[in-house]
N, C-alpha and C positions, 0 to 999 in steps of 0.2 A: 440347182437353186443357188440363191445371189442372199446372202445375208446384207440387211441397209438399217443403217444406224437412225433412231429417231428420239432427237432433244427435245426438250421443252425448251420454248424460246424465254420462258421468265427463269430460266433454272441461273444459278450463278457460275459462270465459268471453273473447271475444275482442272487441275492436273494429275488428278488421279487415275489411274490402269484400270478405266471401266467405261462401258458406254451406258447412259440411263434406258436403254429400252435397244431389242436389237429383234428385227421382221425378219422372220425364216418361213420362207411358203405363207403358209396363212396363218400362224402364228405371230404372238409378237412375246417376246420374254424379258418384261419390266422388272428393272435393279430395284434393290430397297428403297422405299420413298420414307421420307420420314417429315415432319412437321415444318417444313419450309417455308417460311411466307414469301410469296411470290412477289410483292410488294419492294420488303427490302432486303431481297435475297439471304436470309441469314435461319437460321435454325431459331426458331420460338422454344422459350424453355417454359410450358405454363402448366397448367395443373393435368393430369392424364389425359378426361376426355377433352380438350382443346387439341394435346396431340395426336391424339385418335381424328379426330373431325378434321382436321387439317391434313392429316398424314393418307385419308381415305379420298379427300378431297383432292389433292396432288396426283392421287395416285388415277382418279378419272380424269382429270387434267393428261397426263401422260397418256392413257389408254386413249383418248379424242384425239389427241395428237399423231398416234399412230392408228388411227382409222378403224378405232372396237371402242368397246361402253362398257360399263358393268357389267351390262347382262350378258356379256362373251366371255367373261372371265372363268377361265376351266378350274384353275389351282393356286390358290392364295397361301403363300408362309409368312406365319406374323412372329415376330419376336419380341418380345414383352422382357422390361427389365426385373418386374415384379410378377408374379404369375398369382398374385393377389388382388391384382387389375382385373383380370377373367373375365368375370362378370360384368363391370361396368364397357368390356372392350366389348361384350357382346351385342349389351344393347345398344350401340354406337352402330356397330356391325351389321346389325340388324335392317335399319334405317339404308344403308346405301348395296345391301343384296336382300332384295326381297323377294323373290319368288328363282325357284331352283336355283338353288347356291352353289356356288364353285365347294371341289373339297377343299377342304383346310387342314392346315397341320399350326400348331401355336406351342412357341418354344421359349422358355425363359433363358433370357441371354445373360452373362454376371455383368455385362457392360456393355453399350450399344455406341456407335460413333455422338461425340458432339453432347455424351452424355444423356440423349436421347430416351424417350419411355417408350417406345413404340416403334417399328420399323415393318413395313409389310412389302413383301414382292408379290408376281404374280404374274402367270401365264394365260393369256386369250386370245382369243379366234379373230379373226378380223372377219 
């Protein structure tokens, strides 16, 4: 098997040591997406769930991109700068996995890139 790299074509060029999403067999294993606006390529700093709805939003953006949806997503890790978010992250959560949810693990991070309240990965089926 051939691992193939797949971008988001609105993502903003990086020089960083990582690829945003990499397809192995029929799998695809999506990097941390976080609050991006696609628009003007930059990190939004707005209030939780804005980061949340944006950062879940990217993150089906990504998953279309590489040829799966929501509903193939096996295993989701979120990392929360505040783990007093929880709650408002669920019912956010909620809304874009509705029926058989991937497992999840949710981690509070002391510091997230960009300063960031939110950052989710996540591996699916194509």
């Amino acid at each position: 098997m051939q691992k193939k790299v797949v971008s988001r074509k609105d993502a903003p060029a990086t020089d960083s040591p990582y690829s945003p999403a990499i397809i192995y067999g029929s799998l695809v294993f999506i990097s941390g997406q976080g609050p991006l606006d696609p628009k003007t390529k930059t990190v939004v700093s707005g209030s939780f769930e804005e980061e949340v709805e944006l950062t879940l939003q990217n993150l089906k953006n990504i998953l279309e991109e590489a040829g799966s949806s929501m509903d193939k997503v096996l295993k989701v890790t979120v990392f929360l700068s505040r783990m007093e978010d929880f709650p408002k992250l669920n019912e956010i959560y909620k809304r874009y996995f509705t029926k058989d949810r991937p497992a999840r693990t949710c981690i509070e991070a002391s510091r997230l890139p960009f300063d960031m309240k939110v950052e989710i990965e996540a591996i699916a089926a194509i």
